[in-house]
C-alpha positions as CSV (number, residue, x, y, z in Angstrom):
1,X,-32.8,-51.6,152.3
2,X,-35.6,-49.4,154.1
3,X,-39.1,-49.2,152.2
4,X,-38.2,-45.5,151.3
5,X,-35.4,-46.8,149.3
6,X,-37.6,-49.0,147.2
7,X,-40.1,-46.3,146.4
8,X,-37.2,-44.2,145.6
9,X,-35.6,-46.9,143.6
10,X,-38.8,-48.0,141.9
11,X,-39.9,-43.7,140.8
12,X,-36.6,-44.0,139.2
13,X,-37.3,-46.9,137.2
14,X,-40.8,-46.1,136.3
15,X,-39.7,-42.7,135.0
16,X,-36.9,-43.9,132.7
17,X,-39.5,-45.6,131.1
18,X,-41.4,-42.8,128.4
19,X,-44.4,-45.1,128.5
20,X,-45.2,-45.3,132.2
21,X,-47.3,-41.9,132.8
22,X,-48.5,-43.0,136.6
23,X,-47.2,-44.9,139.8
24,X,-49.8,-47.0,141.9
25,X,-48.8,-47.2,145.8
26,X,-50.4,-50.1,147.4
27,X,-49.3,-51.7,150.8
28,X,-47.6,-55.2,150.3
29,X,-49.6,-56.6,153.2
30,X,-54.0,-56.9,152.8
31,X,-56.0,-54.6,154.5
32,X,-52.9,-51.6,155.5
33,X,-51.8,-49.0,154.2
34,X,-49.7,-46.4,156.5
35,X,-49.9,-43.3,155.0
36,X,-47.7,-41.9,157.8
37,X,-44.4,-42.8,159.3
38,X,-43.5,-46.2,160.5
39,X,-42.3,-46.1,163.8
40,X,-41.8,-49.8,164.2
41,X,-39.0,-49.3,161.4
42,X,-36.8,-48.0,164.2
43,X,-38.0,-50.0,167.4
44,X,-35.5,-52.9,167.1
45,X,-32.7,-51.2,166.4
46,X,-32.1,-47.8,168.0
47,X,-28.8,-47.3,166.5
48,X,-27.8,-43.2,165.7
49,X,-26.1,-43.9,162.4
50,X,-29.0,-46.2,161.5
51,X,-31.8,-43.5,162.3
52,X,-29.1,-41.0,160.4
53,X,-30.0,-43.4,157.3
54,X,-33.9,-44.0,157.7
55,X,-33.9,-40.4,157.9
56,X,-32.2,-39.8,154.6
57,X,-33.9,-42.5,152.6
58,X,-37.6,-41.1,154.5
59,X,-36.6,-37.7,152.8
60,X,-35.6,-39.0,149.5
61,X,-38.2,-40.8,149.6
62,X,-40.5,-37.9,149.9
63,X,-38.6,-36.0,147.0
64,X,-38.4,-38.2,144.8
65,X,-42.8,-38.7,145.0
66,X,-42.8,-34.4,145.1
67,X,-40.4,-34.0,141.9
68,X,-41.9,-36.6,140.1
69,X,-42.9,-36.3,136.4
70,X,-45.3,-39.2,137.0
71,X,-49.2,-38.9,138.2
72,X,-49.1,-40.4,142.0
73,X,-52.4,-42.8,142.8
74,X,-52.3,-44.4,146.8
75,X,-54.4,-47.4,147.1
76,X,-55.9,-46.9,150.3
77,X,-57.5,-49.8,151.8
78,X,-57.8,-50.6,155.8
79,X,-59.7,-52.6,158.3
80,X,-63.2,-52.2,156.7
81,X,-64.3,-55.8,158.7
């Protein structure tokens, strides 16, 4: 499953809930957040049909935060040290 699909996955989710009014995106890892595209996503594998479905799930992705009924927040945190 690519990252996008898990954002896309968790919107759902949150919005089937009538309580949940807000999302809060926060990097799994301390200290990053890319607020861009990862390009390291393709690197290993170079495969058309894979890129074909990273591009998909990228632009899902991306709907799915635009046509949202919830209020977006991004945690942004970085280097700082």
């Amino acid at each position: 499953m690519y990252r996008c699909e898990a954002i896309s996955s968790s919107i759902k989710e949150c919005e089937a809930n009538d309580k949940i009014q807000a999302v809060i995106l926060k990097s799994a890892c301390p200290m990053t957040f890319c607020s861009g595209l990862d390009l390291l996503e393709m690197a290993p594998h170079p495969d058309p049909d894979r890129l074909d479905k990273f591009w998909a799930s990228l632009q899902q992705g991306f709907l799915d935060l635009y046509g949202s009924r919830l209020a977006t927040i991004a945690v942004i945190e970085g280097h700082g040290k």
